[in-house]
N, C-alpha and C positions, 0 to 999 in steps of 0.2 A: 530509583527508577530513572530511565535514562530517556523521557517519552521526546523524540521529535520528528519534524517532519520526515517521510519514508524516503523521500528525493539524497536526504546526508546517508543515507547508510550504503554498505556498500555490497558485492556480488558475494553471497553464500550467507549471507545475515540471515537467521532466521529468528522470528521472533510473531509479535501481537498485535495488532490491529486496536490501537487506543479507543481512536477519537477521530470524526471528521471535523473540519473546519471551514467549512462553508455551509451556505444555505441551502433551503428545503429541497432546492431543484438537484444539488451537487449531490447531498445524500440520499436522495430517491436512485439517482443514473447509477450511484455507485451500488447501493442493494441490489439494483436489474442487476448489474455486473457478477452477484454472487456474492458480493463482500459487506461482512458485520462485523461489530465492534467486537474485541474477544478472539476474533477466528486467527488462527494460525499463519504465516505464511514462509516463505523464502523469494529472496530477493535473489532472481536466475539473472539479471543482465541489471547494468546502471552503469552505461557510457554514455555514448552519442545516441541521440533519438528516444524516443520513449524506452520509460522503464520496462521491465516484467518481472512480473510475481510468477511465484509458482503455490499452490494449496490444493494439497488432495492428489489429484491427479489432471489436474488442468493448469493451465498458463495464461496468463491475463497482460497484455499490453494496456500501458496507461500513462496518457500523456504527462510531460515532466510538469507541466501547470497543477494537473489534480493530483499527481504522487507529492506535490507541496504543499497538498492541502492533506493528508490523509496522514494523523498522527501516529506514530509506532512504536514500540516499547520490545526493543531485542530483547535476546536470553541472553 
Protein backbone atom coordinates (compact mmCIF):
# COMPACT_ATOMS: atom_id res chain seq x y z
CA UNK A 1 0.00 0.00 0.00
CA UNK A 2 1.35 3.03 -1.10
CA UNK A 3 -1.09 5.56 1.27
CA UNK A 4 0.13 9.32 1.14
CA UNK A 5 -0.58 12.60 1.23
CA UNK A 6 -3.00 13.37 -2.19
CA UNK A 7 -0.88 16.80 -2.66
CA UNK A 8 2.60 13.89 -3.89
CA UNK A 9 0.52 12.35 -6.55
CA UNK A 10 0.51 13.43 -9.69
CA UNK A 11 -2.15 14.59 -12.96
CA UNK A 12 -4.29 11.22 -14.05
CA UNK A 13 -3.44 9.16 -10.67
CA UNK A 14 -6.40 7.52 -9.87
CA UNK A 15 -6.95 5.92 -6.92
CA UNK A 16 -8.72 5.92 -2.98
CA UNK A 17 -9.54 8.30 -0.42
CA UNK A 18 -7.59 6.69 2.86
CA UNK A 19 -7.78 8.75 5.64
CA UNK A 20 -8.03 12.50 6.65
CA UNK A 21 -5.61 13.89 8.87
CA UNK A 22 -6.96 16.68 10.63
CA UNK A 23 -9.40 17.50 13.07
CA UNK A 24 -13.34 17.41 13.61
CA UNK A 25 -13.65 20.75 11.82
CA UNK A 26 -11.23 19.59 8.66
CA UNK A 27 -13.31 16.43 8.24
CA UNK A 28 -16.78 17.84 8.67
CA UNK A 29 -15.82 20.76 5.58
CA UNK A 30 -14.54 17.94 3.68
CA UNK A 31 -17.80 15.36 3.84
CA UNK A 32 -19.88 18.92 2.89
CA UNK A 33 -17.42 18.84 -0.06
CA UNK A 34 -18.96 15.28 -1.04
CA UNK A 35 -15.82 13.34 -0.01
CA UNK A 36 -15.38 9.89 2.18
CA UNK A 37 -13.07 7.66 3.11
CA UNK A 38 -13.15 4.69 0.38
CA UNK A 39 -14.64 6.89 -2.38
CA UNK A 40 -12.92 6.78 -5.59
CA UNK A 41 -11.14 9.68 -7.35
CA UNK A 42 -8.76 11.18 -10.07
CA UNK A 43 -6.37 13.64 -9.84
CA UNK A 44 -7.49 16.32 -13.05
CA UNK A 45 -4.78 19.13 -12.33
CA UNK A 46 -1.67 19.30 -9.45
CA UNK A 47 0.48 22.25 -10.62
CA UNK A 48 0.34 25.79 -9.54
CA UNK A 49 -2.59 26.80 -7.39
CA UNK A 50 -5.10 24.41 -5.86
CA UNK A 51 -5.35 20.88 -6.74
CA UNK A 52 -8.63 19.16 -8.45
CA UNK A 53 -10.04 16.04 -8.14
CA UNK A 54 -12.43 14.54 -10.40
CA UNK A 55 -15.32 11.65 -8.89
CA UNK A 56 -18.36 10.66 -10.60
CA UNK A 57 -19.03 13.40 -12.70
CA UNK A 58 -17.99 16.40 -10.85
CA UNK A 59 -14.71 18.29 -10.14
CA UNK A 60 -13.68 19.54 -6.85
CA UNK A 61 -10.93 22.29 -6.31
CA UNK A 62 -8.94 22.00 -2.97
CA UNK A 63 -6.57 23.99 -1.51
CA UNK A 64 -2.94 22.52 -1.61
CA UNK A 65 -2.92 22.94 2.61
CA UNK A 66 -6.14 20.35 2.92
CA UNK A 67 -4.98 17.94 -0.40
CA UNK A 68 -1.81 17.60 2.42
CA UNK A 69 -3.94 16.57 4.73
CA UNK A 70 -6.22 14.01 2.76
CA UNK A 71 -4.51 10.58 2.72
CA UNK A 72 -4.62 8.43 -0.76
CA UNK A 73 -3.88 5.14 -1.79
CA UNK A 74 -3.46 4.93 -5.80
CA UNK A 75 -4.27 1.78 -8.04
Amino acid sequence: MNVQPLIFFSKGTKGTIYDFNGGKMLSKRIFEMGLNKGQEIEIIKNDVGPLVIGLQSSRIAIGRGMAYKIMFNPN
